[in-house]
Structure formats: C-alpha cells, structure tokens
N, CA, C and O atoms as CSV, one atom per row, in Angstrom:
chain,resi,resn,atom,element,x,y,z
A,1,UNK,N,N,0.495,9.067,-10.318
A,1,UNK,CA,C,0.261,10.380,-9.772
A,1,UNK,C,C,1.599,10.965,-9.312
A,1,UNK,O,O,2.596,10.244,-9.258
A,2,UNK,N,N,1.632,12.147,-9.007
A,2,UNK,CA,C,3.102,12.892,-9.288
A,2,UNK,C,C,2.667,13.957,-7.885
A,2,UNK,O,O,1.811,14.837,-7.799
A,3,UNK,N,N,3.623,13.455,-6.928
A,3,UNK,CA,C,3.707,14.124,-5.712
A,3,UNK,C,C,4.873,15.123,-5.232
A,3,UNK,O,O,5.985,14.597,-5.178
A,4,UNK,N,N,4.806,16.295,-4.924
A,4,UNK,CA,C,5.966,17.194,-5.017
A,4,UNK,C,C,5.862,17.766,-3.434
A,4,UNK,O,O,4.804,18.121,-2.916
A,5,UNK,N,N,7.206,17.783,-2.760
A,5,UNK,CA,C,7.528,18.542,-1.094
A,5,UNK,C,C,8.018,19.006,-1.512
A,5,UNK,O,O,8.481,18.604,-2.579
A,6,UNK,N,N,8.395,20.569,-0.869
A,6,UNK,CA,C,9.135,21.482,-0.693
A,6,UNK,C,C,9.781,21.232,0.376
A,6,UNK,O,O,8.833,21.195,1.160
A,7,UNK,N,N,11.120,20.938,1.293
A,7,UNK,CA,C,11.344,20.299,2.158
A,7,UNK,C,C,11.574,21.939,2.997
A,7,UNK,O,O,12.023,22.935,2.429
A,8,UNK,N,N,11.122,21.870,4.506
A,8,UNK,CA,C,11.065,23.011,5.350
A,8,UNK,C,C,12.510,23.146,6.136
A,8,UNK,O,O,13.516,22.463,5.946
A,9,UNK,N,N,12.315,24.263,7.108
A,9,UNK,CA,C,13.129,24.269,7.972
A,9,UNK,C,C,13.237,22.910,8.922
A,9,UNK,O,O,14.112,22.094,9.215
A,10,UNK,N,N,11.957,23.123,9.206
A,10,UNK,CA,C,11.529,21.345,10.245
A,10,UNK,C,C,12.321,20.221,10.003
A,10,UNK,O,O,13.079,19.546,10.698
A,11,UNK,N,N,11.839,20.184,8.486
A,11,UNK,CA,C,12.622,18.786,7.669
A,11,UNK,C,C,13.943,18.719,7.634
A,11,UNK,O,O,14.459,17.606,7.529
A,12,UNK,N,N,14.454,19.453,7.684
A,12,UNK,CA,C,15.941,20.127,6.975
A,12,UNK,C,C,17.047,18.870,7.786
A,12,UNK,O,O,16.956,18.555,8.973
A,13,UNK,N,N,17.931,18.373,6.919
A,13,UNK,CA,C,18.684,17.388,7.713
A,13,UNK,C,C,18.028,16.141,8.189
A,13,UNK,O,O,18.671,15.424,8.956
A,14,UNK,N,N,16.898,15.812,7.851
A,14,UNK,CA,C,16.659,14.106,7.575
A,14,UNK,C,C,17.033,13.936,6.567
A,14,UNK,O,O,17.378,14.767,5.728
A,15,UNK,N,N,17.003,12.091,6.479
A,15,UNK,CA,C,17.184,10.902,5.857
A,15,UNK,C,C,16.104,11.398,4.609
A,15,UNK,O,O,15.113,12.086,4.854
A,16,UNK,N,N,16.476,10.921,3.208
A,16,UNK,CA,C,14.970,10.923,2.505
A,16,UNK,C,C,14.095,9.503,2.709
A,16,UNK,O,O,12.981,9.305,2.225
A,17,UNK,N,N,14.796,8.637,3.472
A,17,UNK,CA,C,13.625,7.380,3.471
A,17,UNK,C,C,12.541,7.759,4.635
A,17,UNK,O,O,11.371,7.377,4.583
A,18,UNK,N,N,13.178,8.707,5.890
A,18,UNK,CA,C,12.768,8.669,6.890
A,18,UNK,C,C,11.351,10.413,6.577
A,18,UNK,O,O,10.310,10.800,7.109
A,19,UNK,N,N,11.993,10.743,5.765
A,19,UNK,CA,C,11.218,12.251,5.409
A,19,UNK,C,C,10.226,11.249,4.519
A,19,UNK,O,O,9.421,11.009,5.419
A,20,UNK,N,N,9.637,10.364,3.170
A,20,UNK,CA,C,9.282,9.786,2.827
A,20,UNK,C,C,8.315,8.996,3.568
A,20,UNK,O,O,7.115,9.065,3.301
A,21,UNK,N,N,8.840,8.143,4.615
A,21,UNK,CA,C,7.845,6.863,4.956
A,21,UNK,C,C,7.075,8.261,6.306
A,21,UNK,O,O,6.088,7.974,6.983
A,22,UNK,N,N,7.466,9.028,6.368
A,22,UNK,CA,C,6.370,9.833,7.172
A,22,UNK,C,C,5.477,10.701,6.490
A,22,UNK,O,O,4.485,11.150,7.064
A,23,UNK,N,N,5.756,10.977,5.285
A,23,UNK,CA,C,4.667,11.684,4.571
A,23,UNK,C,C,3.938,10.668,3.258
A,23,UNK,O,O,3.001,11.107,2.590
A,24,UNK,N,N,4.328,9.747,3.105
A,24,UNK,CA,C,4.028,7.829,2.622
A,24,UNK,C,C,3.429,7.050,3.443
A,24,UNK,O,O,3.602,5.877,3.112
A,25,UNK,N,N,2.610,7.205,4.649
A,25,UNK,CA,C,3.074,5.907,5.833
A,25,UNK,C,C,2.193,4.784,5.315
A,25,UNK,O,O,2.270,3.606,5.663
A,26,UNK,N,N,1.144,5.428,4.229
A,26,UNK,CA,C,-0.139,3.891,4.060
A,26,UNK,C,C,0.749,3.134,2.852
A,26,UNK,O,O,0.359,2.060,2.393
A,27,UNK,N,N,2.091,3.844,2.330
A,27,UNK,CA,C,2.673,2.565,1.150
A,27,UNK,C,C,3.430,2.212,2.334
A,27,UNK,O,O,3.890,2.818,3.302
A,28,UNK,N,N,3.386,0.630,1.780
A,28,UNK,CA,C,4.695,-0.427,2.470
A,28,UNK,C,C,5.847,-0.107,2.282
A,28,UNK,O,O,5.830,0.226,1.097
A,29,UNK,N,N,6.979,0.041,2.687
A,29,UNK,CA,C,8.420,0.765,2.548
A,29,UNK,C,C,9.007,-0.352,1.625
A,29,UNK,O,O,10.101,-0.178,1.088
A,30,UNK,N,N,8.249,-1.556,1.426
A,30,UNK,CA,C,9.123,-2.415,0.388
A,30,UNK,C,C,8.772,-1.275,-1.231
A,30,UNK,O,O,9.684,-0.952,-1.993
A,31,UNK,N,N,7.554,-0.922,-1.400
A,31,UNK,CA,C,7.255,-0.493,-2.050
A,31,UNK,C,C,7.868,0.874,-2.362
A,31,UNK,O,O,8.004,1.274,-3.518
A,32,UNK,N,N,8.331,1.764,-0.986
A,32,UNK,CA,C,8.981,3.134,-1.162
A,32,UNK,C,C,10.027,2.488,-1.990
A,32,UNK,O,O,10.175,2.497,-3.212
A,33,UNK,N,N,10.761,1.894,-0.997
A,33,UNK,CA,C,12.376,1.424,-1.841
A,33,UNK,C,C,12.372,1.225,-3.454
A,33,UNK,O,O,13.074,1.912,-4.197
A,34,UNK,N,N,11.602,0.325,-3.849
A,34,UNK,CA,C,11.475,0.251,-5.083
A,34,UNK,C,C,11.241,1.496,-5.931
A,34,UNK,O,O,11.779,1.584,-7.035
A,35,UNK,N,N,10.343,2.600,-5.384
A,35,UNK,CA,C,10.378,3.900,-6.387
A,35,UNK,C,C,11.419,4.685,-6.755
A,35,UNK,O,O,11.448,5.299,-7.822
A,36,UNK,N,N,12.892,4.716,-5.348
A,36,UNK,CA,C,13.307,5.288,-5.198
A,36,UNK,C,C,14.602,4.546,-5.772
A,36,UNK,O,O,15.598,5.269,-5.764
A,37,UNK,N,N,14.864,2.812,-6.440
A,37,UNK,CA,C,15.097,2.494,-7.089
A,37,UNK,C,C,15.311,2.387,-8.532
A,37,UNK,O,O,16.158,1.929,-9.299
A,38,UNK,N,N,13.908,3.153,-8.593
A,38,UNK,CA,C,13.581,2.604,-10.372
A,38,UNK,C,C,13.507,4.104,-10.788
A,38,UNK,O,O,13.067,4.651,-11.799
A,39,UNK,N,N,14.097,4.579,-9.642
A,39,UNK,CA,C,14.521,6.483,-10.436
A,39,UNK,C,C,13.134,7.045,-10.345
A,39,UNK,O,O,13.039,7.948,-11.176
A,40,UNK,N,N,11.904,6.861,-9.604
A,40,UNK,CA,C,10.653,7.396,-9.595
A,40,UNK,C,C,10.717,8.514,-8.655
A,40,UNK,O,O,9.690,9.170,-8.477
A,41,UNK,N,N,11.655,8.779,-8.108
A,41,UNK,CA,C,12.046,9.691,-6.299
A,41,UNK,C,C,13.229,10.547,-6.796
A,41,UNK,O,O,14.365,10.076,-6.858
A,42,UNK,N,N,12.879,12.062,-7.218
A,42,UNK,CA,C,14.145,12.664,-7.688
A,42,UNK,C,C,14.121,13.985,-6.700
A,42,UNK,O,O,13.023,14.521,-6.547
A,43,UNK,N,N,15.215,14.520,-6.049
A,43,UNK,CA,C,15.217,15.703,-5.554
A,43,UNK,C,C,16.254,16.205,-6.264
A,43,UNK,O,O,17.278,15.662,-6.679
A,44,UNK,N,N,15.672,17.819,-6.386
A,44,UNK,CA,C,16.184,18.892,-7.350
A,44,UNK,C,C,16.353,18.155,-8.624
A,44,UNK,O,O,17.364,18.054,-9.319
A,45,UNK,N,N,14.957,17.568,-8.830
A,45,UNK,CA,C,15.664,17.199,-10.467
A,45,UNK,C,C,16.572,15.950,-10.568
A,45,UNK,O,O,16.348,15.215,-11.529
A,46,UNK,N,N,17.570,15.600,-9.709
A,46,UNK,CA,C,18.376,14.924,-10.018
A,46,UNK,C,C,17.607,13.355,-9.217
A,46,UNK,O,O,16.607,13.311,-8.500
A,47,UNK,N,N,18.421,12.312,-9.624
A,47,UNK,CA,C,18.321,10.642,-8.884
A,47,UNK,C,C,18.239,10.759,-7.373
A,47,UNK,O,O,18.767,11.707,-6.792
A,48,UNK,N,N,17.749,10.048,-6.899
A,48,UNK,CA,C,17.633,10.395,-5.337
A,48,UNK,C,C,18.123,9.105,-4.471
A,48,UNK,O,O,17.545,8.025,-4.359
A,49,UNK,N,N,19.071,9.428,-4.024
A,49,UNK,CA,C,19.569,8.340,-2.821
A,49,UNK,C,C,18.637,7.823,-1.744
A,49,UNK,O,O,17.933,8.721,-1.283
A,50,UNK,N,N,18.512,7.081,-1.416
A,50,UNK,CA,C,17.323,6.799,-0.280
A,50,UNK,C,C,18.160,7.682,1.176
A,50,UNK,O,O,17.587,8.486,1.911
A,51,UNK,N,N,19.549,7.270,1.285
A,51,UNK,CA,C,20.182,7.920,2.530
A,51,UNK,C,C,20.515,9.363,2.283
A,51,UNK,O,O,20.831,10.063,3.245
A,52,UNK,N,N,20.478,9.777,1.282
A,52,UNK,CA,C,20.819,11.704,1.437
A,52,UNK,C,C,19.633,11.986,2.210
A,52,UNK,O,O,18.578,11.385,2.416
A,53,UNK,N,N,20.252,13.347,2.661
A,53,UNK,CA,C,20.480,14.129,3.773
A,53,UNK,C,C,19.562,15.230,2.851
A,53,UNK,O,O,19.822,15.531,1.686
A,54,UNK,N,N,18.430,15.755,3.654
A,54,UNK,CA,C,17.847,16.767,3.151
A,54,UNK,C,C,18.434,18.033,3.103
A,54,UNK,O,O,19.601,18.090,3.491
A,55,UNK,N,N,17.772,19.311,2.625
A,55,UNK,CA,C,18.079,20.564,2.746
A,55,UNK,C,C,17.171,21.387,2.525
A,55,UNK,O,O,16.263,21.324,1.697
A,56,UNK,N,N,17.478,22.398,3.482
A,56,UNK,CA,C,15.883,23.999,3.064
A,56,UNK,C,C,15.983,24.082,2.021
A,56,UNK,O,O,17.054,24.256,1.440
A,57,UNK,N,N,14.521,23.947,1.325
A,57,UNK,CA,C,14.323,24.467,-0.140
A,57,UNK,C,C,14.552,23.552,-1.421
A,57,UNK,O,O,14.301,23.863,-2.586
A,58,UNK,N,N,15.162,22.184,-0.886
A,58,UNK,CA,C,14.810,20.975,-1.707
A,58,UNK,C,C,13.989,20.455,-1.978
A,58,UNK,O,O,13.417,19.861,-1.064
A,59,UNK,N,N,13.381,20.337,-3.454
A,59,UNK,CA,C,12.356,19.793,-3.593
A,59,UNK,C,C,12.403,18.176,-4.211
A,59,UNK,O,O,13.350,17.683,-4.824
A,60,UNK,N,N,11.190,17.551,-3.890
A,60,UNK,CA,C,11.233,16.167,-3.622
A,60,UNK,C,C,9.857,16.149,-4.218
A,60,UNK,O,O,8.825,16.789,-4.013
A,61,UNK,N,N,10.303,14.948,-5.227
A,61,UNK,CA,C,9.076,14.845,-6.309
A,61,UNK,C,C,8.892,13.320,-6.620
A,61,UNK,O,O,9.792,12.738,-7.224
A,62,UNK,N,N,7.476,12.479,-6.134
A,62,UNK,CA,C,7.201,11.255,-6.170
A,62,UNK,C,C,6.815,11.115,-7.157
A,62,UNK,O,O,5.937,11.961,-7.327
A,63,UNK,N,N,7.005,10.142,-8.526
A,63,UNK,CA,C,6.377,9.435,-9.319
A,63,UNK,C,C,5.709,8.391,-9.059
A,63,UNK,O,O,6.285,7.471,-8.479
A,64,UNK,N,N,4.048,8.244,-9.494
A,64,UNK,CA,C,3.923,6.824,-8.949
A,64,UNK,C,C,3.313,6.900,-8.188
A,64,UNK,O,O,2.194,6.420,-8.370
A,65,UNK,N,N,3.598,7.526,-6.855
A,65,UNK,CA,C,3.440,7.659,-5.616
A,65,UNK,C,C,1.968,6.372,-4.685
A,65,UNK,O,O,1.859,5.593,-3.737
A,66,UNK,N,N,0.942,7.125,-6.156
A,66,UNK,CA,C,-0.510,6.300,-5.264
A,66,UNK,C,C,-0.859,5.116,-5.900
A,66,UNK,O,O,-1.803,4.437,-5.497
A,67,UNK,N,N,-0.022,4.735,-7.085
A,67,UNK,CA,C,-0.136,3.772,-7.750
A,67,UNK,C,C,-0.621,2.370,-7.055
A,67,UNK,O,O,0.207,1.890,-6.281
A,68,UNK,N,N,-1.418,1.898,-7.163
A,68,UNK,CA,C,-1.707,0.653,-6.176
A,68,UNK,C,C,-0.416,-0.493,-6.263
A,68,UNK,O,O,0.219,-0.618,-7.310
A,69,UNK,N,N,-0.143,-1.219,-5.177
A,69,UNK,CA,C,0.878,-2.007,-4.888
A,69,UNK,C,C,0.067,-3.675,-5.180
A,69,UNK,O,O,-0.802,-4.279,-4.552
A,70,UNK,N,N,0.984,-4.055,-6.649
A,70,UNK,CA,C,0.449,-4.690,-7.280
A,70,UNK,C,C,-0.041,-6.479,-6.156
A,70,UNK,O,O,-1.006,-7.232,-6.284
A,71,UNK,N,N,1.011,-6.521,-5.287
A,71,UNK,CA,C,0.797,-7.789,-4.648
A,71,UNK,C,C,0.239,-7.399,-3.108
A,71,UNK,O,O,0.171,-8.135,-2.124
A,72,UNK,N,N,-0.089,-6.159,-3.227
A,72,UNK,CA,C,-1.286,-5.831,-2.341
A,72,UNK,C,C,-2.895,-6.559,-1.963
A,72,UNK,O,O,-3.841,-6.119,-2.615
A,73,UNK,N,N,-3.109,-7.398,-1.166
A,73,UNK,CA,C,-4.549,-7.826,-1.497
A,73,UNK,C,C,-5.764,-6.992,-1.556
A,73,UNK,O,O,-6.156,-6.367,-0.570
A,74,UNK,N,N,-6.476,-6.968,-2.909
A,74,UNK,CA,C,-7.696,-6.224,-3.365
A,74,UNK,C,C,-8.843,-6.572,-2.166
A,74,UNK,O,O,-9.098,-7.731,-1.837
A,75,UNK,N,N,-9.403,-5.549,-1.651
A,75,UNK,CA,C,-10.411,-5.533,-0.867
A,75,UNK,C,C,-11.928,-6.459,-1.336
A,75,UNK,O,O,-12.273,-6.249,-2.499
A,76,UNK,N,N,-12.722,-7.328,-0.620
A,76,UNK,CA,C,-13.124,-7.785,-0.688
A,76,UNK,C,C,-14.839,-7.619,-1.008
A,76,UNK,O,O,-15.608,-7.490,-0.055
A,77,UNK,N,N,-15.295,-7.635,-2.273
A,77,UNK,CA,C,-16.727,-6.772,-2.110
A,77,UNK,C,C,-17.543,-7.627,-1.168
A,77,UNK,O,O,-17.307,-8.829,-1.045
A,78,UNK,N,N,-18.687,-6.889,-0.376
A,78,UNK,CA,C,-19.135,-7.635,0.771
A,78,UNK,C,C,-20.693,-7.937,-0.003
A,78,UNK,O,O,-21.099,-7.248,-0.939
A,79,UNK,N,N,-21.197,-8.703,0.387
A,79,UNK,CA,C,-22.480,-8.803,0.247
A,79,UNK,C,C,-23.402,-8.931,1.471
A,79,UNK,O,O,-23.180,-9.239,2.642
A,80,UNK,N,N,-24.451,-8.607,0.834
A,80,UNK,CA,C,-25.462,-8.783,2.058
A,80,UNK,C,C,-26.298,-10.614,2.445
A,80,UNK,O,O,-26.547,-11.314,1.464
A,81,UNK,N,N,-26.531,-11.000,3.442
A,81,UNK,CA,C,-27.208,-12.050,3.428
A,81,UNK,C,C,-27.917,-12.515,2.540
A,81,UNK,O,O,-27.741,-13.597,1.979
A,82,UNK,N,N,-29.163,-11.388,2.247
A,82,UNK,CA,C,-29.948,-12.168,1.176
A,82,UNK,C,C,-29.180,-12.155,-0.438
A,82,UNK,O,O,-29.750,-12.543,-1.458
A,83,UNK,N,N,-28.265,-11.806,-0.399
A,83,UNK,CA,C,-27.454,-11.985,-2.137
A,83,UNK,C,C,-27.003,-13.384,-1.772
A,83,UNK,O,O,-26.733,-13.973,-2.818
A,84,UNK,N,N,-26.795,-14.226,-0.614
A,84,UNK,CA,C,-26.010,-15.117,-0.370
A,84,UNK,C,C,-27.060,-16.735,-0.676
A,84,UNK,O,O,-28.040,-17.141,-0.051
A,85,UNK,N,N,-26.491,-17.212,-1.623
A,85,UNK,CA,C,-27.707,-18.784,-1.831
A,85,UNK,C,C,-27.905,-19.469,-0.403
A,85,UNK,O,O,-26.913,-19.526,0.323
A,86,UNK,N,N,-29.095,-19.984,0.045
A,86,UNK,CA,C,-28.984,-20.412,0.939
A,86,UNK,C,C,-29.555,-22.155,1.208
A,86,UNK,O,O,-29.934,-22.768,2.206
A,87,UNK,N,N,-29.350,-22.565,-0.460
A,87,UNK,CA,C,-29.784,-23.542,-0.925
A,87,UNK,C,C,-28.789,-24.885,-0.722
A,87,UNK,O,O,-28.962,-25.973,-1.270
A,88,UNK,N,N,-27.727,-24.538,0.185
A,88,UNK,CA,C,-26.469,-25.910,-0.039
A,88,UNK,C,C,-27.561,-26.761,0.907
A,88,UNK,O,O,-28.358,-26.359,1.753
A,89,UNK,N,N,-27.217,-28.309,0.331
A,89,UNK,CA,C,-27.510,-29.388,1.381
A,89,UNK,C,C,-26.431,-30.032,2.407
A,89,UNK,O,O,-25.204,-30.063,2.503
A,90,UNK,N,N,-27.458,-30.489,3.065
A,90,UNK,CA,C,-26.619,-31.413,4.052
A,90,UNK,C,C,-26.225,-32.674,3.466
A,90,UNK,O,O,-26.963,-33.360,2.759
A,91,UNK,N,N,-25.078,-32.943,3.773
A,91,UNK,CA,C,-24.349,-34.610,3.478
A,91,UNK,C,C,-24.421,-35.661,4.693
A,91,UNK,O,O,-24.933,-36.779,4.649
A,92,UNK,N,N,-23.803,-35.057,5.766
A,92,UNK,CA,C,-23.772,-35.739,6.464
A,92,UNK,C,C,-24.294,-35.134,8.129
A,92,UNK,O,O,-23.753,-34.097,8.511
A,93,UNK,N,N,-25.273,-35.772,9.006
A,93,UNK,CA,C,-25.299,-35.319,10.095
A,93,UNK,C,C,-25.373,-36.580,11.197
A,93,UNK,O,O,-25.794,-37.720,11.001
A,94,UNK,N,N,-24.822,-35.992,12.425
A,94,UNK,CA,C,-25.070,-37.117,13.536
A,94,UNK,C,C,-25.183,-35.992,15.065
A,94,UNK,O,O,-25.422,-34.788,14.975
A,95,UNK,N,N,-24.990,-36.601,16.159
A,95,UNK,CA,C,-24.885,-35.627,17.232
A,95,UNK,C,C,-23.410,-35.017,17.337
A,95,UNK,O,O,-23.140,-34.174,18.193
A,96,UNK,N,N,-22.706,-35.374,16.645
A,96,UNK,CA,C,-21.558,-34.862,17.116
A,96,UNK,C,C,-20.632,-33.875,15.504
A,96,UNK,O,O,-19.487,-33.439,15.617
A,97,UNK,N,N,-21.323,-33.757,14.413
A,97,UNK,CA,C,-21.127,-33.709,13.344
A,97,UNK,C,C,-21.682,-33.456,12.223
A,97,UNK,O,O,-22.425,-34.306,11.732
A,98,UNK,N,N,-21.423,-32.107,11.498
A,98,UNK,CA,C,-22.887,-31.677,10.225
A,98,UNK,C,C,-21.611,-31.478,9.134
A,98,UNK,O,O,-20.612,-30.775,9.289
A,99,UNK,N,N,-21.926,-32.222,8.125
A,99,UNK,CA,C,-21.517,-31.841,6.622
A,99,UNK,C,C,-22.487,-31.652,5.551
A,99,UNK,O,O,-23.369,-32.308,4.995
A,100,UNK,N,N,-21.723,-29.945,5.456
A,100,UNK,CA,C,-22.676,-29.516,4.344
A,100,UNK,C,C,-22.159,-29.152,2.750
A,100,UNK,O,O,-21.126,-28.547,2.463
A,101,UNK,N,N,-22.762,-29.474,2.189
A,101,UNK,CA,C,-22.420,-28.512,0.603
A,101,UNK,C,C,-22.448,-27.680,0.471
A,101,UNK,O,O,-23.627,-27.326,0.452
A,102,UNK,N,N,-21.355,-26.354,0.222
A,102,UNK,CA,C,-21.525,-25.165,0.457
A,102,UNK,C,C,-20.697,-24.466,-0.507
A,102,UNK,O,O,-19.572,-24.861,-0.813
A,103,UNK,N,N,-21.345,-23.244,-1.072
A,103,UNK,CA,C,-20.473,-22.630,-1.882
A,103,UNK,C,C,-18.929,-21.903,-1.172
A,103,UNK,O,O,-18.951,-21.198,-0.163
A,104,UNK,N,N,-17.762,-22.224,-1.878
A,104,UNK,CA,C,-16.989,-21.428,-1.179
A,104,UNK,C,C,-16.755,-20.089,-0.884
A,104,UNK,O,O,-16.913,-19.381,-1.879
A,105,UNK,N,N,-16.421,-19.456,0.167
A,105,UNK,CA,C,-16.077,-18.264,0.643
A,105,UNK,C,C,-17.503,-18.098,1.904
A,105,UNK,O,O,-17.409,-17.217,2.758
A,106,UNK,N,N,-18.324,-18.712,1.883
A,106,UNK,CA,C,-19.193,-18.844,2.849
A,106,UNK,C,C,-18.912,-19.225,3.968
A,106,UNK,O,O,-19.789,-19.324,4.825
C-alpha cells in the first residue's frame, strides 16, 4: 500500500524518522528502518535519508507501508469451549498430583 504526507507548517524541521514513527506508531521502527533502507521512503521523489530535515510542502511517500511484518506473530484464532475435545485421559493421579493426556495448546 502506498502512503503519501504533505509535510505542514507544524512538521516543518523534523527528523524524517521522528515525523514517520509518529504517523507509523503500530509498525516496529526495526521495520520503519528497513523501508527507508530498501528505498521504499522517498521525499520529493528522490531516496530518503532517515536523518533529513523536513520542509513546508515536502512530500513523503511510503511504499509498503501496511505490509504485514513478516516475523510479526500471527494472531491466534480463538475457539470456543465446546470446539475444544474434552476427551484426554488421565495417566497419572495421587493427592498431590494429576497427569493428563492432552492435546497441545490447551
């Protein structure tokens, strides 16, 4: 996905990592760095330094931007109780101690 700022008066004279990880904040900044590495982060068109210095009327254009972060951990689908088997046995029990057979992630 292809993200474009117009940088304001407000902005004018930040950092682009620091103008970035505030309008970015849910990507990990390991992840900014890398876009802005691999030439995905261009203002006016041109390669973009992570440390230049903004200006009124620069525009700043993300490649990539929402791309999921590949060593990100994938969210977990949930289930409800009754989807869950509730058939494991017991191995071992005493008063102080229960081993059961159980599917993992349970």
């Amino acid at each position: 996905m292809k993200l474009e700022y117009t940088i304001s008066q407000d902005a004018a004279g930040q950092r682009l990592d620091k103008f970035l990880r505030k309008r970015l904040a849910e990507m990990p900044l390991s992840h900014l760095y890398k876009l802005v590495r691999t030439k995905k982060v261009r203002v006016n068109g041109a390669r973009a330094d992570i440390a230049q210095l903004l200006n009124p009327g620069d525009v700043v254009v993300v490649h990539g931007a929402r791309e999921a972060n590949p060593q990100a951990p994938r969210p977990r689908e949930l289930r409800s109780p009754a989807a869950v088997p509730q058939d494991f046995g017991v191995l071992y029990e005493d008063p102080h101690i229960l081993v059961c057979d159980k599917p993992a992630g349970l």
